[in-house]
MARTOR-635915 format. One record per residue (C-alpha): y, z, x; residue in one letter. Coordinates in steps of 0.05 Angstrom, whole numbers, plus 32768, in hexadecimal, padded with zeros to 4 digits. Layout:
BEGIN
YZXa...
***
This chain:
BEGIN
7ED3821C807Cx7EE581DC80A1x7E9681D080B3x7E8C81CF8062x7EBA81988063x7E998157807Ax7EBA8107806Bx7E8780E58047x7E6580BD8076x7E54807F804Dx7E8F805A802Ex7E6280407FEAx7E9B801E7FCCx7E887FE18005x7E427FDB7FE1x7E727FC37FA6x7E997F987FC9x7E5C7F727FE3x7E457F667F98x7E577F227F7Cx7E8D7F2F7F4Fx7E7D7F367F06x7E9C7F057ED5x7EBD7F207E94x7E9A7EFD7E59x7EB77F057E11x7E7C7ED87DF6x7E317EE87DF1x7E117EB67E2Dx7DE37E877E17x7D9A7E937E2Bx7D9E7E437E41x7DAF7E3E7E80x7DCC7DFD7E9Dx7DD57DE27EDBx7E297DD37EE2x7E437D917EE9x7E7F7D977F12x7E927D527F36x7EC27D457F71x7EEA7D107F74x7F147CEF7FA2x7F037D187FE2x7EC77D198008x7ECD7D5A803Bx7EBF7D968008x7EA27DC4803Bx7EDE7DF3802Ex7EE07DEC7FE5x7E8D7E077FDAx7EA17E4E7FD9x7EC97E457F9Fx7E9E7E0B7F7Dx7E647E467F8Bx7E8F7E727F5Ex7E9D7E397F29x7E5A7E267F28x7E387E6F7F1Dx7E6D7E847EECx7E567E457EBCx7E057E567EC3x7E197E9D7EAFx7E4E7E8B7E70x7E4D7E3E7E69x7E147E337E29x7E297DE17E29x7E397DAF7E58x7E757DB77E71x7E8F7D7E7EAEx7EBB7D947EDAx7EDF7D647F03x7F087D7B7F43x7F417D477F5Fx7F6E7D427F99x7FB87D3A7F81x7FCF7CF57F97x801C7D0D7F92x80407D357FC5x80377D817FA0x80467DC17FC3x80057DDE7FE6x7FD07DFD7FB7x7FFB7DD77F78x7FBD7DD67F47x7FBD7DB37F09x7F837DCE7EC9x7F7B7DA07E97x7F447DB57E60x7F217DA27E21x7EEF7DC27DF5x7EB67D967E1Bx7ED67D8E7E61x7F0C7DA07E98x7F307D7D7ED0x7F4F7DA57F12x7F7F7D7F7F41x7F917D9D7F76x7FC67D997FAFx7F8B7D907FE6x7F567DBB7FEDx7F827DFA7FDEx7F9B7DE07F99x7F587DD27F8Ax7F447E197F92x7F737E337F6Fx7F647E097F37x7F207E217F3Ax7F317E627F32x7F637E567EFFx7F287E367ED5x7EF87E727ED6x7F2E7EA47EC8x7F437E747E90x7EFD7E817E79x7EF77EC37E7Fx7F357ECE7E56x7F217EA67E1Cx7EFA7EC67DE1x7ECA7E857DEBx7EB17E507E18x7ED57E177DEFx7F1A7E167E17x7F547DFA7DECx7F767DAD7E00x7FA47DC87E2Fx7FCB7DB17E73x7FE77DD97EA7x80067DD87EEBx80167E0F7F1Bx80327E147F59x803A7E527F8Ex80857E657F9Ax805A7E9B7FC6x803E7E6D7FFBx80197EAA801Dx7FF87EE57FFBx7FE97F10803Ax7FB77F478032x7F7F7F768058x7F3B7F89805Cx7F3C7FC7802Cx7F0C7FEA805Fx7F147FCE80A8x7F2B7FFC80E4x7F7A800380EFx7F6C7FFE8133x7F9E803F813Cx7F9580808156x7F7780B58142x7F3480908138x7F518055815Bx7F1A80228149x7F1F7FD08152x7EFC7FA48121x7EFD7F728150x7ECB7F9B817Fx7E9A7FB38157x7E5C7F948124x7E6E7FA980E0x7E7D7F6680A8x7EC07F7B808Bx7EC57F368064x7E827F2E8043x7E8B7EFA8019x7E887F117FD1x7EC17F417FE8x7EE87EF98004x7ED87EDB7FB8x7EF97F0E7F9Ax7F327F0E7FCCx7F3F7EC07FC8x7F2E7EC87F78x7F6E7EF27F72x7F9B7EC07FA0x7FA57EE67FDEx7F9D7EAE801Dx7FAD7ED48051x7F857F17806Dx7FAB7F4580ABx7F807F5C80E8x7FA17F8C811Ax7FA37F6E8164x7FCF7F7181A8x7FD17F3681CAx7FC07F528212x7F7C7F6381F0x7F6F7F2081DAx7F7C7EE48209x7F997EE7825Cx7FD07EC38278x7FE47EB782B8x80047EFB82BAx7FCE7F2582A4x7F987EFA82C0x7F597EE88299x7F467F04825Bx7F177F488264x7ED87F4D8247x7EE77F6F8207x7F1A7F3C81F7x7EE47F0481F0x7EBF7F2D81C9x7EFE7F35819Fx7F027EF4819Cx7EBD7ED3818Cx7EC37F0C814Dx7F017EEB8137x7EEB7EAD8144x7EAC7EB78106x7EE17EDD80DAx7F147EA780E6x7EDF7E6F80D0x7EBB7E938093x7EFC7EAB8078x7F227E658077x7EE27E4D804Ax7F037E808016x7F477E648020x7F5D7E958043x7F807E978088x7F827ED080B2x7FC07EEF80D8x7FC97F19810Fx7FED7F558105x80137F688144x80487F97815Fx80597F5D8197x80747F6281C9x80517FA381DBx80797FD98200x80457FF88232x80488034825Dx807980368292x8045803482C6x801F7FF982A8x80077FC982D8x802B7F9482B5x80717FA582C2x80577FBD830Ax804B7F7D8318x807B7F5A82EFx80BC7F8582EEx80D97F5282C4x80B97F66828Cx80D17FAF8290x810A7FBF825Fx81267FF9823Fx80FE803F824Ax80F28068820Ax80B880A28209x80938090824Ax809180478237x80C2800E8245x80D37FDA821Ax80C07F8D8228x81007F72823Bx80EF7F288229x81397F0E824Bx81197EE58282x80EB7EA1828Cx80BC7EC682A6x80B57EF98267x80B97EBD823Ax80807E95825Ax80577ED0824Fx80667ED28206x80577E898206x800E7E898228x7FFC7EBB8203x80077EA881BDx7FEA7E5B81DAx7FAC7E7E81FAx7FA77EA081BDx7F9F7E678187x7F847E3A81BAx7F4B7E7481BAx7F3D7E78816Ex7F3D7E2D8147x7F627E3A80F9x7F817E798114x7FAE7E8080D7x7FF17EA68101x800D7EE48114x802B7F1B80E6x80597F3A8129x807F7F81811Dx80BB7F648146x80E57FA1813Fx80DB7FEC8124x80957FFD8125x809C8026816Ex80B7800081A5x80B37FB881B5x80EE7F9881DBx812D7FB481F3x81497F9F81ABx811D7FD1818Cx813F800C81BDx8189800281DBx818E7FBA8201x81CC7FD28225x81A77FFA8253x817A7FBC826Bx819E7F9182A3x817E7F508285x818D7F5E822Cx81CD7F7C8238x81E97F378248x81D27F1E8203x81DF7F2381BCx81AE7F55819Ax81967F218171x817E7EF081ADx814D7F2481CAx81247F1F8188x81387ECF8181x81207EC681C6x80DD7EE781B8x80CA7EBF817Ex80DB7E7B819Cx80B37E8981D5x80777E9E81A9x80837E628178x807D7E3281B4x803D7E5981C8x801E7E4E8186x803C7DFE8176x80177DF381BBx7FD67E028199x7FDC7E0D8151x801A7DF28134x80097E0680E4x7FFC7E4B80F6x80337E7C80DEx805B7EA78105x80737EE380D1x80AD7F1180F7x80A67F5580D8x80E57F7F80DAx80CA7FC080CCx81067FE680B5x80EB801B8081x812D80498086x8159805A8046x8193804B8069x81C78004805Bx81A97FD5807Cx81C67FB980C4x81FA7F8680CDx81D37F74810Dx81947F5C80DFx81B67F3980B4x81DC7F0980F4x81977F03810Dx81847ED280CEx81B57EA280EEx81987E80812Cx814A7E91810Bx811C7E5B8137x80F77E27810Fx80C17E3E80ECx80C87E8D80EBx80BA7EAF80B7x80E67EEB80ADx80CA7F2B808Ax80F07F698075x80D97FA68050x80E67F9E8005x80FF7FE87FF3x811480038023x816180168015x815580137FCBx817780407F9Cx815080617F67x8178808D7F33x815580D17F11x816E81027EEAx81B480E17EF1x81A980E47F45x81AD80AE7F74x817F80A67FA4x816F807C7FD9x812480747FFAx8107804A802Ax80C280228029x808480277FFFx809180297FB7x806C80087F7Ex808D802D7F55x80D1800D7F65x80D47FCE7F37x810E7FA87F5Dx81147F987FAAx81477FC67FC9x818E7FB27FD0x817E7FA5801Dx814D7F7B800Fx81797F4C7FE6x81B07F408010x81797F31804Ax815D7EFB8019x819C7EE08007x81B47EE38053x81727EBB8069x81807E84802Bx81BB7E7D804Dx81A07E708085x81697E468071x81337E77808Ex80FA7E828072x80F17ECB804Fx80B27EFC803Ax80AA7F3E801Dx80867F778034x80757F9D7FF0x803C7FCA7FD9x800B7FAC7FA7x7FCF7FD87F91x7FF580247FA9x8019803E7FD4x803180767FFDx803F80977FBAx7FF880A47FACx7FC980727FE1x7F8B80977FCFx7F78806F7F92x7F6080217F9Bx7F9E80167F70x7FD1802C7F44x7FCF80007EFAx80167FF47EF7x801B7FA47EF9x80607FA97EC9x807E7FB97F04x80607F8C7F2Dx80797F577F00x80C67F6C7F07x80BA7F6D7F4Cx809B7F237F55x80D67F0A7F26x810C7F287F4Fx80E97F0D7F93x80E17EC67F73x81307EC77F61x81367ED77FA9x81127EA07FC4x80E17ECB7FECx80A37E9D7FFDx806C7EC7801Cx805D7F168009x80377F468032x80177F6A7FFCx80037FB08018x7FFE7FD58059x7FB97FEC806Dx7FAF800C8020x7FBA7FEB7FE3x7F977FAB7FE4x7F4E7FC57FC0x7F387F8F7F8Ax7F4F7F947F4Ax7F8C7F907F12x7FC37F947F44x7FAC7F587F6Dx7F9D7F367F36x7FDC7F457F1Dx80017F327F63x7FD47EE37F65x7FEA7ED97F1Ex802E7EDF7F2Ex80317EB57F6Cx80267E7B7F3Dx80577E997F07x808C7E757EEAx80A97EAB7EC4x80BA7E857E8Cx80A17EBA7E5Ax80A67F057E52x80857F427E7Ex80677F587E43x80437F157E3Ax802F7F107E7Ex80097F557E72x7FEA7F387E3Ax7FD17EF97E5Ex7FBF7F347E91x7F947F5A7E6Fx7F707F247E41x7F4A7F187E8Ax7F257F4E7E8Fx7F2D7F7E7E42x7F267F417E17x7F397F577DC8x7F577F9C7DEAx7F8C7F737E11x7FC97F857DE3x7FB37FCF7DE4x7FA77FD17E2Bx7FEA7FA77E37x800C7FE27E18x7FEF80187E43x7FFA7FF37E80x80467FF17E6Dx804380417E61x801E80457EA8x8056801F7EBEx809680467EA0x8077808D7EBCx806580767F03x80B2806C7F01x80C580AF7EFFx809A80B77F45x80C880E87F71x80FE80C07F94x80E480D47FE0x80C380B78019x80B381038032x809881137FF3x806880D67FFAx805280E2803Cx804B812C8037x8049813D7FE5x800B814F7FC2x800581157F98x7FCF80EB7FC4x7F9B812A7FCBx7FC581677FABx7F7D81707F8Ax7F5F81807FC5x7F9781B07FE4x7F8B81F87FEFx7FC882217FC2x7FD282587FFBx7FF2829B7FDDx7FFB82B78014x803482918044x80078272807Dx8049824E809Cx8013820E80A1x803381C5809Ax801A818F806Cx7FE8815E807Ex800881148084x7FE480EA803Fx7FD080B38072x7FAA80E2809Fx7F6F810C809Dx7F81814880C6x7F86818080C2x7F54817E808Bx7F6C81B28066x7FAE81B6804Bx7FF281E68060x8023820F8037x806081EC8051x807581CF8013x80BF81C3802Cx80A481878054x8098815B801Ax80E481687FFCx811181508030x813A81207FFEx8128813F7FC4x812D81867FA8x80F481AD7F89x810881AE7F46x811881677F45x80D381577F57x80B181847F2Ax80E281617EF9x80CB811B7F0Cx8081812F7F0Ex807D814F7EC8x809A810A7EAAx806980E37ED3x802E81087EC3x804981127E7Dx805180C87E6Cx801680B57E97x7FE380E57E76x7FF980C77E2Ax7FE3807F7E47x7FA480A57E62x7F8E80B77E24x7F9A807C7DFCx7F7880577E36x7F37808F7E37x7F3380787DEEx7F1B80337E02x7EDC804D7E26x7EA780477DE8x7EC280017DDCx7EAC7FF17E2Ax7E69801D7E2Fx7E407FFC7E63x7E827FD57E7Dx7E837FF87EC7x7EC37FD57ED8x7EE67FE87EA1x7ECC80277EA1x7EE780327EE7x7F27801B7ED1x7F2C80517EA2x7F13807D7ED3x7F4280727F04x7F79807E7ECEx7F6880C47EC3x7F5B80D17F0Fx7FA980C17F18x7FBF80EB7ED7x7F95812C7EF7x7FB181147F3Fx800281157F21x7FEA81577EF4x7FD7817A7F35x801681647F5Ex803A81857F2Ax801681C07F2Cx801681CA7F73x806781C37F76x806F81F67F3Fx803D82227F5Fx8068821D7FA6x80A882277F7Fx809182677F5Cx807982847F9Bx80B3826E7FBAx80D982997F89x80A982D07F93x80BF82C47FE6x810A82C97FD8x8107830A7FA6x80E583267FE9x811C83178010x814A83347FE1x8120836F7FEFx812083628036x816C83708037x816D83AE8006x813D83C28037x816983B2806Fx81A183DA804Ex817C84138036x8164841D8085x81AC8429809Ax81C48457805Ax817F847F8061x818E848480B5x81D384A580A1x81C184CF8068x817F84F5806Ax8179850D8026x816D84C38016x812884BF7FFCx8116850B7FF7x80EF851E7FBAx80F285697FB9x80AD85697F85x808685387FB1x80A085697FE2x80AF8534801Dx80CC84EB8013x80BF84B97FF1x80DE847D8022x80FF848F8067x810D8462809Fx80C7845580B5x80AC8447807Cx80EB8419806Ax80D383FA80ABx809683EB80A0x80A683C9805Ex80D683A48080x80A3838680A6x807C83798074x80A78354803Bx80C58325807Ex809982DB8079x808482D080C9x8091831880D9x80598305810Ax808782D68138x80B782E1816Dx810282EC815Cx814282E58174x817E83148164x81B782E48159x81EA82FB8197x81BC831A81C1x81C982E481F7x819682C0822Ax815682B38215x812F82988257x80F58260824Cx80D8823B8284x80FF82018295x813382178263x815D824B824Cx818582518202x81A8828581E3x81C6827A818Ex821082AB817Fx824082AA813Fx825F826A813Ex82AE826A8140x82AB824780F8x8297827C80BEx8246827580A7x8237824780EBx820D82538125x821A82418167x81E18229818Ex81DA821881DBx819C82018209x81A581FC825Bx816881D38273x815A81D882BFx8154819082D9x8141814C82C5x80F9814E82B1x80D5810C82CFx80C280D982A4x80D880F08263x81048126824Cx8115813A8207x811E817981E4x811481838195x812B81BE816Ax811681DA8129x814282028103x8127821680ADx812F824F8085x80DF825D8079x80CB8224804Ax810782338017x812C81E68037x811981B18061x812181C380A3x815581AA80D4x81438180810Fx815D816B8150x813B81358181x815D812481C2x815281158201x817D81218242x818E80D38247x81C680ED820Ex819C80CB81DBx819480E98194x814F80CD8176x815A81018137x8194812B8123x819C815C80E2x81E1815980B5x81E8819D80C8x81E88198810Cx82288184813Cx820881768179x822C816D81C2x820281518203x821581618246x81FA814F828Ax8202818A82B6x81F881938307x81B481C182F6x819D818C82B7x81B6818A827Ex81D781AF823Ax81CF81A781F8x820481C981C1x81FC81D38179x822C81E08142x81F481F58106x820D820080C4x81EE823A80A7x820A822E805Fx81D581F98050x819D822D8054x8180826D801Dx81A282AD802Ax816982C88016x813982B78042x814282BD8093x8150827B80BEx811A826F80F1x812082438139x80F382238166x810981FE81A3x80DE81CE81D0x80E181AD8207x80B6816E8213x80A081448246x8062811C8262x805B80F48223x8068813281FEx8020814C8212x804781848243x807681B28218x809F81EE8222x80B0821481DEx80D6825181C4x80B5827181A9x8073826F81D1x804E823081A3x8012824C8184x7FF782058178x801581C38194x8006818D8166x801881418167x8058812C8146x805D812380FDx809080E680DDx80D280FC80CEx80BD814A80DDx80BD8133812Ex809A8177814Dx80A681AA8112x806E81D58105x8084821980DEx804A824180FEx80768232813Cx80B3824D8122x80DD828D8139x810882B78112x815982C0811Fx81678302810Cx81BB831080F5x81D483508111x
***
């Protein structure tokens, strides 16, 4: 089946981005065609302006039927950067513009002016904007991650990711700033490293052209970096620099930036860097919580050097030395400090002290949801990143701005655009109410840069027109009037009806489940193209951001760890309820746009989400009733059970004296047994029984002293080199989300169920590991299943109870749980 099942191997949507964007018209062009007058005053150097006098100048041969001058001016007051100011008539218009930038905007301002009116006579009007968003930091919709599986750098090969209609259409919607994944080591050498390899000039010389045709759209480009980088523990770097080593987490060691030594290499390379690439626009850096970095991502009080300082100087330390790096060479470019922290959880006391002390000119950015609460069907929940469909920035997220005003440091927001997690395989989600409450809550906040979208949800269209619309928003009016102005762009005499689909789009993407799991796992992003397995195949879900294993598992359980079934298939049916009734009223529009292709996709893409949210529904309630179907088998399983020892006492059980013989006897009772048990297939261990030997370890699970709990212990022979850890799996076969347990034999807990008390021990042999498990929070129905591992050598070597049938990499927030893996505890 999986040789059926190739990826397309030509991405055609990048034909369409390499069209010239097509203006929106309400009038019937002229057949005279005039050449534009558009005059520049007051500045000379318009190199970097042509792109966008290009744009001006093509939209008025295709719509303009008069003359029309246009005159563009530099401000001669002291406005915030890209400040325009549009003054119009019925015969002419006037931009002027806060430099260059202004200018552009002003430009832009003017054709989408146009495009909104119902004629080319513009009304006597004057008005001024200003960003309270100075950057509007975006991606390439198709370039490589640069991370594994595929693993590619766009740095190293030939393929134009910014052709430049796509830039137009970027810089026509405000964003300024574009992300490219980098490490620094791969870029420029330092007295540490020695001279830049080979591949890193070729990085280089490609950045270089990107840098330079990119800036001619007025937009800068960032690095996005995970700096510093915490390399192998046998990297040459810390070999020769011991310095440098820190804190050792899964075979890798933590830059421990706590000397002169680590700083100056900080420093060169963030000089070497810019020095390298002229109009290099900064670094976007994941300080701390995307994997390790230094010993303040991991526990500084095991390094000799950071466990002299205050938590917060380790990460204050690296950013001054970076900052110096890049003043040396390119003092405007930005330094963005990305505190990845997507958890659920309150935030830390620790990150909100670090805002005090902040060196000059670092930007701080946080994660706008994460630790928001979101109420449904009267419950509380709290979620972490990735929601659209939260209209408000999490509670977290508004002390941490308040904290940094405090402070005087300088705040942005990392915040999902066009989608999200929730459903990433659509080029957006047409939702931009939401985006409005969102924008008006960060402006109150005085955030002044956003990171609009992760590697998905930055594709051309209403929500990034949306987002550069509100960067210049004053919010002097109402959200409903904003969608108005919104949709008068692009659906003309439609606007008001459109406006009030939008807002119905808008209320049902609220009901979204409350879950990160169900996000990363759920069937909303290609539920249409799982698999619905009747029979149990005890085969996890695929993560929504990756490709493999191509086709889909049965392991629904995965996608509900905050939420329960029925509240999902609650939350789904009034999604895809509400969402379908805006559908329709929005299908209704497509006779009044026949031959419109945009618009047409725009309604297309509405009824691809409302069968997307119909078949996430479906798929839950299909789980759910075989679920049922599951536990009325177990019931069966223990009628069985009891039937088997009443039959073994009694023979006449089951003796039909017509049939002459019986009708059930212990065999056959057997046999059923095996049958109606899910996994009767795997291993199993009789709770009590005692030792079970695996190599390198040995475990054995008895009746806890506490009523309805287990008692669990593991002996592991020795200290593994390296790395050590052990993980354990404990679920009741698909019925709750399974129970996990991540140490390692340093006494360190990386994950840890509610339902497990768990004691450490260091022992003369190795070590022990003791577990309390609460049996309560599982079905009595259905029987509990184990699986025990132990891992080492970068968790490619692994010892597992039962004997792994398939070893597969970790999965977020399920650690090494696969249920194909799992063994069954049998009660006596």
């Amino acid at each position: 089946m999986n040789k059926l099942l190739l990826q397309p191997q030509e991405w055609h949507f990048k034909d369409e981005l390499r069209k010239s964007r097509i203006f929106h018209i309400s009038w019937l062009p002229s057949s005279v065609c005039l050449e534009p007058e558009i005059r520049c005053c007051r500045f000379h150097d318009s190199e970097l302006l042509q792109t966008a006098i290009q744009s001006l100048r093509r939209f008025m041969k295709e719509a303009i039927p008069f003359r029309f001058p246009v005159t563009l001016r530099l401000s001669r007051r002291q406005w915030i950067p890209e400040t325009y100011e549009l003054e119009t008539t019925p015969a002419s218009a006037q931009i002027t513009g806060a430099g260059p930038e202004g200018i552009r905007r002003g430009i832009y301002a003017l054709i989408r002016m146009w495009e909104s009116s119902p004629s080319p006579r513009l009304p006597e009007r004057k008005i001024r904007r200003s960003p309270w968003l100075k950057n509007r930091i975006s991606r390439c919709y198709f370039s490589p991650i640069n991370r594994p599986p595929a693993a590619r750098d766009e740095l190293l090969d030939d393929e134009d990711y910014y052709p430049e209609p796509y830039l137009d259409r970027l810089a026509a919607s405000g964003i300024n700033v574009l992300w490219i994944s980098a490490e620094l080591r791969k870029l420029c050498g330092t007295r540490f490293t020695g001279p830049p390899a080979p591949d890193a000039l070729r990085r280089i010389a490609k950045l270089r052209r990107i840098v330079e045709r990119c800036r001619h759209y007025g937009i800068r480009i960032f690095l996005q970096m995970n700096e510093p980088v915490a390399f192998p523990l046998d990297d040459p770097l810390y070999r020769d620099h011991p310095l440098f080593k820190g804190v050792e987490r899964f075979g890798r060691a933590c830059f421990c930036p706590s000397s002169p030594e680590a700083e100056a290499y900080l420093e060169e390379s963030c000089r070497n860097l810019f020095a390298s690439v002229e109009h290099l626009g900064g670094i976007l850096n994941i300080t701390l919580g995307e994997g390790l970095t230094t010993c303040a991502s991991a526990d500084p009080a095991e390094c000799p050097r950071c466990s002299r300082l205050p938590w917060k100087e380790i990460l204050h330390r690296t950013w001054r030395a970076m900052r110096r790096g890049m003043d040396a060479a390119a003092p405007d470019a930005e330094l963005v400090s990305w505190l990845y922290l997507p958890e659920a959880q309150e935030l830390d006391e620790r990150i909100l002290q670090l805002l005090e002390g902040v060196p000059e000119r670092v930007i701080v950015q946080l994660n706008c949801d994460s630790g928001g609460e979101i109420v449904q069907n009267g419950k509380r929940r709290r979620v972490g990143d990735y929601w659209l469909s939260m209209d408000q920035p999490s509670e977290n997220f508004i002390r941490f701005a308040q904290t940094a005003e405090r402070w005087g440091v300088p705040v942005s927001a990392k915040i999902q655009v066009g989608c999200s997690h929730e459903v990433a395989s659509v080029p957006f989600v047409p939702v931009p109410g939401l985006l409005y409450r969102k924008y008006r809550a960060l402006r109150k906040l005085k955030v002044s840069s956003v990171m609009q979208c992760w590697y998905f949800g930055n594709y051309p269209g209403l929500m990034n027109e949306a987002a550069g619309a509100l960067a210049f928003e004053p919010f002097d009016d109402t959200e409903e009037n904003f969608l108005l102005r919104l949709a008068r762009f692009e659906w003309g005499k439609h606007a008001a009806r459109v406006a009030g689909i939008w807002q119905i789009f808008g209320e049902a993407y609220r009901h979204y489940p409350a879950s990160n799991m169900f996000q990363y796992y759920g069937p909303v992003t290609d539920g249409i193209s799982w698999p619905l397995h009747f029979q149990v195949q005890n085969r996890g879900l695929t993560p929504t951001w990756l490709l493999e294993p191509e086709i889909n598992g049965d392991d629904i359980v995965e996608a509900l760890m905050e939420i329960p079934m029925k509240d999902a298939i609650m939350q789904m049916k009034k999604l895809s309820r509400l969402w379908h009734r805006g559908a329709v009223r929005f299908s209704a529009l497509r006779r009044s746009f026949a031959g419109n292709r945009d618009r047409l996709l725009d309604i297309g893409l509405a009824e691809a989400l409302d069968i997307l949210f119909d078949s996430a529904q479906n798929i839950l309630e299909f789980y759910q009733v075989r679920n049922r179907m599951i536990r009325i088998a177990g019931k069966e399983a223990a009628n069985t059970r009891r039937m088997l020892q009443l039959t073994e006492n009694d023979p006449r059980l089951g003796f039909h004296s017509e049939a002459e013989g019986y009708k059930f006897y212990p065999d056959k009772l057997r046999w059923r047994l095996h049958q109606l048990l899910p996994g009767n297939n795997r291993s199993a261990y009789r709770i009590g029984s005692g030792w079970v030997n695996v190599e390198t370890f040995r475990w054995r699970a008895d009746s806890g002293l506490r009523p309805n709990h287990l008692s669990l212990v593991v002996e592991l022979d020795g200290i593994l080199p390296g790395m050590d850890e052990f993980f354990v799996a404990l679920d009741d076969c698909g019925t709750t989300f399974p129970a996990l347990l991540h140490v390692s034999s340093r006494k360190i807990m990386f994950v840890k169920a509610a339902v497990f008390q768990c004691k450490l021990e260091s022992s003369a042999n190795g070590w022990k590991i003791f577990l309390d498990i609460a049996e309560s929070a599982y079905s009595k129905q259905r029987p509990l299943r184990i699986n025990l591992v132990r891992l080492t050598d970068l968790y490619e070597k692994r010892f597992s109870w039962p004997e792994a049938g398939i070893f597969l990499p970790g999965k977020l927030n399920l650690v090494f749980y696969q249920p194909a893996n799992m063994g069954i505890l049998v009660h006596n």
